[in-house]
C-alpha distance (Angstrom), angle and dihedral (degrees) to the residues before:
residue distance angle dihedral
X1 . . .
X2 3.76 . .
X3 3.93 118.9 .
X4 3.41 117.6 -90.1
X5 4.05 104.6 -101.9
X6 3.40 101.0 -128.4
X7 3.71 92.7 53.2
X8 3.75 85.2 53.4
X9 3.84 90.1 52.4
X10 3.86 92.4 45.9
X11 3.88 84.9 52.6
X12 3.97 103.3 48.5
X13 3.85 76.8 47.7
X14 4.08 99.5 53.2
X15 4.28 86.0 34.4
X16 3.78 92.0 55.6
X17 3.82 105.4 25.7
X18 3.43 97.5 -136.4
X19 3.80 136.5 105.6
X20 3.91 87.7 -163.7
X21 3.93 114.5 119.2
X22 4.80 112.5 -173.8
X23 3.83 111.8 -143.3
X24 3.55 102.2 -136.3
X25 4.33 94.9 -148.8
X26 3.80 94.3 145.3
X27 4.03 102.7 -177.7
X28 3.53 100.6 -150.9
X29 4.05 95.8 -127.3
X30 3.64 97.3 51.8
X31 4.18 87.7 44.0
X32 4.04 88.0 54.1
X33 3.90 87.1 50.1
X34 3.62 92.3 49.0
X35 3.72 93.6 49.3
X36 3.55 98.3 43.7
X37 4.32 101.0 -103.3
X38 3.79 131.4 132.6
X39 3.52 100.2 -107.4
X40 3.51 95.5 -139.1
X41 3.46 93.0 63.3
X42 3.67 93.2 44.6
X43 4.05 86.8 47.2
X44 3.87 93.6 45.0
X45 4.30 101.0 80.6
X46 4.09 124.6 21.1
X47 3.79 87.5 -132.2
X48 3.99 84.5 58.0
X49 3.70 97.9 51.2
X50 3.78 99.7 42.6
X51 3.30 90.9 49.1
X52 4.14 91.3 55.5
X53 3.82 82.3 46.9
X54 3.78 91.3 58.7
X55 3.70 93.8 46.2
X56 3.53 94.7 51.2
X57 3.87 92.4 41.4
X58 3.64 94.7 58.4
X59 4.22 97.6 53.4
X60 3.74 86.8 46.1
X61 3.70 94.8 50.3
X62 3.54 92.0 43.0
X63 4.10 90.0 51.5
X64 3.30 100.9 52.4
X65 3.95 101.1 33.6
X66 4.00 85.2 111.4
X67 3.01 103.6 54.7
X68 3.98 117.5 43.7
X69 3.25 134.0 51.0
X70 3.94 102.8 -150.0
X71 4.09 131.0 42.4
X72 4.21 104.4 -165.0
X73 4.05 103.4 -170.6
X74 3.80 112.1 -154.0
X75 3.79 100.9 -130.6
X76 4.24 89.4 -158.6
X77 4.17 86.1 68.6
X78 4.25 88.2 58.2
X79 3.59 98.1 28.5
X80 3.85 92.4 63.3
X81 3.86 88.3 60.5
X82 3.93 94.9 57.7
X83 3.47 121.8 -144.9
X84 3.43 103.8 -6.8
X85 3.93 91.0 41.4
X86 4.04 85.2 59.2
X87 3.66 95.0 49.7
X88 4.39 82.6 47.0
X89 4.29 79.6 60.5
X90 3.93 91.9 43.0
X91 3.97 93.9 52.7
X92 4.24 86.8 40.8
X93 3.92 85.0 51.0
X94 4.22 88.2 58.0
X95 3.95 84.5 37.1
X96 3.86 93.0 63.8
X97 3.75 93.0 38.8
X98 3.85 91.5 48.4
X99 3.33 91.5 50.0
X100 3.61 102.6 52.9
X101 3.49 100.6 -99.1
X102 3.62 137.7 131.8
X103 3.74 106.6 -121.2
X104 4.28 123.7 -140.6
X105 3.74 124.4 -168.5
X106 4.29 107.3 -138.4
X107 4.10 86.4 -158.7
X108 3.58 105.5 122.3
X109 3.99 92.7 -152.9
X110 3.79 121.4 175.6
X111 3.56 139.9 158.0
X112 3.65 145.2 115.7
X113 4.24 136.7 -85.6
X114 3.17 120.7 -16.1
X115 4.02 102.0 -7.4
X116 4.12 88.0 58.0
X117 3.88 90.1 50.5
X118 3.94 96.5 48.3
X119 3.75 82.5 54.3
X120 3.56 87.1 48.1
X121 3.70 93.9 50.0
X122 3.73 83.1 49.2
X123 3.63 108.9 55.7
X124 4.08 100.3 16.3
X125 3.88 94.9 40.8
X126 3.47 137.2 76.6
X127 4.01 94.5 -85.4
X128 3.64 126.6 125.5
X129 3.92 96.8 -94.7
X130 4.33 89.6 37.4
X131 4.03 103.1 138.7
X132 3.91 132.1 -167.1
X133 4.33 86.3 -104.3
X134 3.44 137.6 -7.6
X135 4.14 132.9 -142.9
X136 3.74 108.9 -111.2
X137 3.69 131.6 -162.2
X138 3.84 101.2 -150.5
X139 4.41 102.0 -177.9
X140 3.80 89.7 113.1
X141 3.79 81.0 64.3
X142 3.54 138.1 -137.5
X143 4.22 99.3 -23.8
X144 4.08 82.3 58.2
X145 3.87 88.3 53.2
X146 3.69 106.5 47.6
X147 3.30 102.3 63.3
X148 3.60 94.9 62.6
X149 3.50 91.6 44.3
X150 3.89 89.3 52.5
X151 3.92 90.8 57.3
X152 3.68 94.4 44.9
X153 3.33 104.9 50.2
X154 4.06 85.3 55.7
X155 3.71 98.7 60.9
X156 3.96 94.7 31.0
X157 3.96 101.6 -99.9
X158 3.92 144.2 126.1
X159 3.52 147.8 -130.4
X160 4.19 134.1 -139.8
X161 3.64 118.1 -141.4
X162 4.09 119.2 -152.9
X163 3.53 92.4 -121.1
X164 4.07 101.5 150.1
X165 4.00 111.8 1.9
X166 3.52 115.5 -156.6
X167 4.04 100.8 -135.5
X168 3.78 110.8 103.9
X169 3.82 102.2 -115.0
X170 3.63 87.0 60.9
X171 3.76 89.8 95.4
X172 3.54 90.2 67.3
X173 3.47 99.4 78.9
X174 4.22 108.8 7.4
X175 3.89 95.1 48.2
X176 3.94 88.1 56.9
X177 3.76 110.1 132.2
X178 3.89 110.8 -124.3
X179 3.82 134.5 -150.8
X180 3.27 92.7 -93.4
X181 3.49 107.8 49.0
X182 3.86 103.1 -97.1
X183 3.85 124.6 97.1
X184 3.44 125.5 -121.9
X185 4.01 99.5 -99.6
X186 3.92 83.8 56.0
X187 3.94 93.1 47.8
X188 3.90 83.4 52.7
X189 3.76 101.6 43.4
X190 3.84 82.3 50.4
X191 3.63 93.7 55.0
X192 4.38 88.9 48.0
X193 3.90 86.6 48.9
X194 4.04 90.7 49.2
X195 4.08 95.8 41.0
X196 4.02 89.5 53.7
X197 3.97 96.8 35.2
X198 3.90 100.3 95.7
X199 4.10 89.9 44.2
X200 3.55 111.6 57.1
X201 4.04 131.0 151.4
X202 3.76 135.3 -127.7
X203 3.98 81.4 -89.3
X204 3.64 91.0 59.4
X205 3.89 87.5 -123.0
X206 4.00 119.2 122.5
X207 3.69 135.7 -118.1
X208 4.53 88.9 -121.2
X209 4.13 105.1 72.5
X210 3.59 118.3 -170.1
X211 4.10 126.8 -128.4
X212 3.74 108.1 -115.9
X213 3.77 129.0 179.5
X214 3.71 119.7 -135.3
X215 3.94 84.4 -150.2
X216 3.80 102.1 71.8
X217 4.65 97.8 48.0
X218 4.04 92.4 161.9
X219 3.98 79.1 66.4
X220 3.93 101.8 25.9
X221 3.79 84.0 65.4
X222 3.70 101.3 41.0
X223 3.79 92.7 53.0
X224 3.94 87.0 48.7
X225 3.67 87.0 57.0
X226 3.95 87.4 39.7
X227 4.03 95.8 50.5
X228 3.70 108.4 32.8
X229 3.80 94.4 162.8
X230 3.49 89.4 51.8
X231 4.19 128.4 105.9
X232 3.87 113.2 -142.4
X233 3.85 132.8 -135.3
X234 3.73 97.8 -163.9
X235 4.18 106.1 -172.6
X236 3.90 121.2 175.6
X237 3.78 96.1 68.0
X238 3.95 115.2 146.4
X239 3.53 113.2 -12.3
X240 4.07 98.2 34.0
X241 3.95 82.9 51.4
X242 3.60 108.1 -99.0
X243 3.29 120.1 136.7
X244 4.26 139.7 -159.6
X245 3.95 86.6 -107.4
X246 3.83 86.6 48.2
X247 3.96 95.3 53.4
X248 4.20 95.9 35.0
X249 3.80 92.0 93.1
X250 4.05 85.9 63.1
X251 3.64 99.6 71.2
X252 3.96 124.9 70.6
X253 3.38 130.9 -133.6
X254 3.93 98.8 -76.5
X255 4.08 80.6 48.8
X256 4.06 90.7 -109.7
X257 3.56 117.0 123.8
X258 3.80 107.3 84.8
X259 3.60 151.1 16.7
X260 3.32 124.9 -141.1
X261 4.46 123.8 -133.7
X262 3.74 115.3 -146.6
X263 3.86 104.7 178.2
X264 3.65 121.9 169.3
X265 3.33 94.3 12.4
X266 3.88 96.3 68.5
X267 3.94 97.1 29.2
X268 4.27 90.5 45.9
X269 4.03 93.6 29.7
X270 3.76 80.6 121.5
X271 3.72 96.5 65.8
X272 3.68 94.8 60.7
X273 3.99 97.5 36.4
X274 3.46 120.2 100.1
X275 3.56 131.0 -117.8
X276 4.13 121.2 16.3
X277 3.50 99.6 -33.1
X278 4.10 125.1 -161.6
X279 4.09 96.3 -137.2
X280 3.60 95.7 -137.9
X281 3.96 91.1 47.7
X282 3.41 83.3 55.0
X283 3.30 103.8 44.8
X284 4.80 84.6 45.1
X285 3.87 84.4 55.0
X286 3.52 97.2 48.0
X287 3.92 95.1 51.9
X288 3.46 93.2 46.1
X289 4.29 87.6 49.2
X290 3.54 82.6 56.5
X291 3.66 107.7 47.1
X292 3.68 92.6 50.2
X293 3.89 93.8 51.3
X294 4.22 86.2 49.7
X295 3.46 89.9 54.6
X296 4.18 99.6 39.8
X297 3.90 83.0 58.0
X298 3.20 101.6 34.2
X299 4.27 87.3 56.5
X300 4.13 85.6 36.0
X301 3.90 85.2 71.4
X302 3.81 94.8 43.8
C-alpha cells in the first residue's frame, strides 16, 4: 500500500527542516537574462525556450535542494511553449523527485466526470507528468473533487484546494457573507476539511490541503484553527508581501501544518542582489534566508 501523503509531506518536512516550498515559474526572458542569452533568440522557437527553461531549472533545483522541502512547478510557464515546453515540466517533475524533493503541480484543474478523472489519471497517476499533489479548483463542487481524490489516494498522493488566494481581488468573491453566517472561504475550507476527514495519516493531517494566502494572516490563522486536519499551501510569501511572522500561525506545535511557496523571489533573487550575482547562488542563499526566518517565527510563537 502506498504511504499515506501527508505522512510523506510531514517527512520531507522533518528530513529537510524546512517548511519552505520554490515555485519553479521560469519566464523564459528573464531565464535567458539570467543565463547569459539574447532573449530573442531564446524567445524565437518553443524548442529554444524550453530548453533555456530546463537549463535554468536544473542549477536552481540543484541550489536549493538543501534547503526546502517542496518544489511547486507552475505548469502555465511550460505550457506556453507547447510540446516541447510540456516535456521541459516532465523532466522538472523527475528533477524534483531526483533531488529529494516533494513535487506540487500549480495547475488549477477542475471539472466534472470523465474530463476531471483523465486529468486525474494525468497528474495523480502513473503518467509521465504524475506529481506528488496537484492544485485544484473545487467551485463545481464535490463531483469535480472526487475524482482526483479517487486517483490519489491509489498511488499515495494529494490534492490543494483554493480555499483563500492571496491576490487582492480575491475578496470579491471568497469573503462573500453567506446565509448562514459563514463566508465563502469558510464554506470552502469546510468542504477540504470534510473531503479529507475519513482518510487521515499517522500525523493526523489529510490527503485534501487547502490554498491559503500568506497575504490575508487575521484569516490564515483562523482557518488554521478552523481546519486542524488540514495541510496548507501558503503562496504570497516575499515579494506579494507576506512575511515569516505573517505565515507562523500556520504551523502546529510539532511545526507541521504548512509549507510555505516563495516563487520569484528565490528563482529571480539575482535581480535584486547586489553586486555580480551567480543566479543559482542567489537563488541557494535566498532559500536558505527563508527557511531560517520560517523557523525563527515559527519557534518565536512556541
Amino acid at each position: 500500500m502506498s504511504i499515506h501523503f501527508a505522512d510523506r509531506l510531514a517527512k520531507a518536512v522533518r528530513r529537510s527542516g524546512s517548511r519552505a516550498c520554490v515555485g519553479l515559474d521560469p519566464a523564459a526572458e528573464r531565464v535567458a537574462a539570467a543565463l547569459g542569452r539574447d532573449p530573442a533568440e531564446v524567445l524565437a522557437t518553443p524548442e529554444a525556450a524550453a530548453q533555456v527553461i530546463w537549463e535554468f531549472n536544473q542549477r536552481i533545483v540543484e541550489a536549493v535542494r538543501p534547503y526546502c522541502a517542496v518544489a511547486k512547478p507552475q505548469s502555465a510557464f511550460y505550457e506556453r511553449w507547447g510540446a516541447p515546453g510540456v516535456e521541459a515540466l516532465q523532466r522538472t517533475i523527475v528533477l524534483c523527485r531526483e533531488a529529494g524533493l516533494l513535487c506540487i503541480l500549480d495547475a488549477k484543474r477542475n471539472d466534472i466526470a470523465s474530463t476531471a478523472a483523465a486529468y486525474a489519471q494525468a497528474y495523480l497517476g502513473d503518467g509521465p507528468l504524475a506529481c506528488d499533489a496537484l492544485t485544484v479548483n473545487a467551485y463545481l463542487g464535490a463531483d469535480g473533487v472526487e475524482p482526483f481524490l479517487r486517483e490519489a489516494r491509489g498511488c499515495g498522493r494529494g490534492i490543494f484546494v483554493l480555499v483563500r488566494t492571496s491576490n487582492p481581488s480575491s475578496v470579491q468573491l471568497q469573503d462573500r457573507a453567506l446565509d448562514d453566517g459563514r463566508r465563502v472561504h469558510e464554506l470552502m475550507g469546510d468542504l477540504v476539511e470534510e473531503w479529507g476527514g475519513a482518510t487521515l495519516g499517522e500525523c493526523g493531517y489529510s490527503d485534501v490541503g487547502a490554498v491559503v494566502g500568506a497575504t490575508f494572516p487575521a484569516e490564515l490563522a483562523a482557518l488554521r484553527h478552523r481546519l486542524p486536519h488540514t495541510w496548507f499551501l501558503v503562496p504570497g510569501y516575499g515579494r506579494q508581501g507576506g512575511t515569516a511572522e505573517d505565515v507562523a500561525t500556520a504551523f502546529d506545535a510539532d511545526g507541521l501544518g504548512a509549507i510555505v511557496n516563495n516563487s520569484s523571489g528565490i528563482i529571480y533573487a539575482h535581480e535584486s542582489a547586489s553586486g555580480t550575482r551567480d543566479f543559482a547562488e542567489a537563488a541557494g542563499e535566498a532559500a536558505r534566508a527563508m527557511r531560517d526566518a520560517l523557523e525563527a517565527a515559527r519557534k518565536a510563537r512556541q
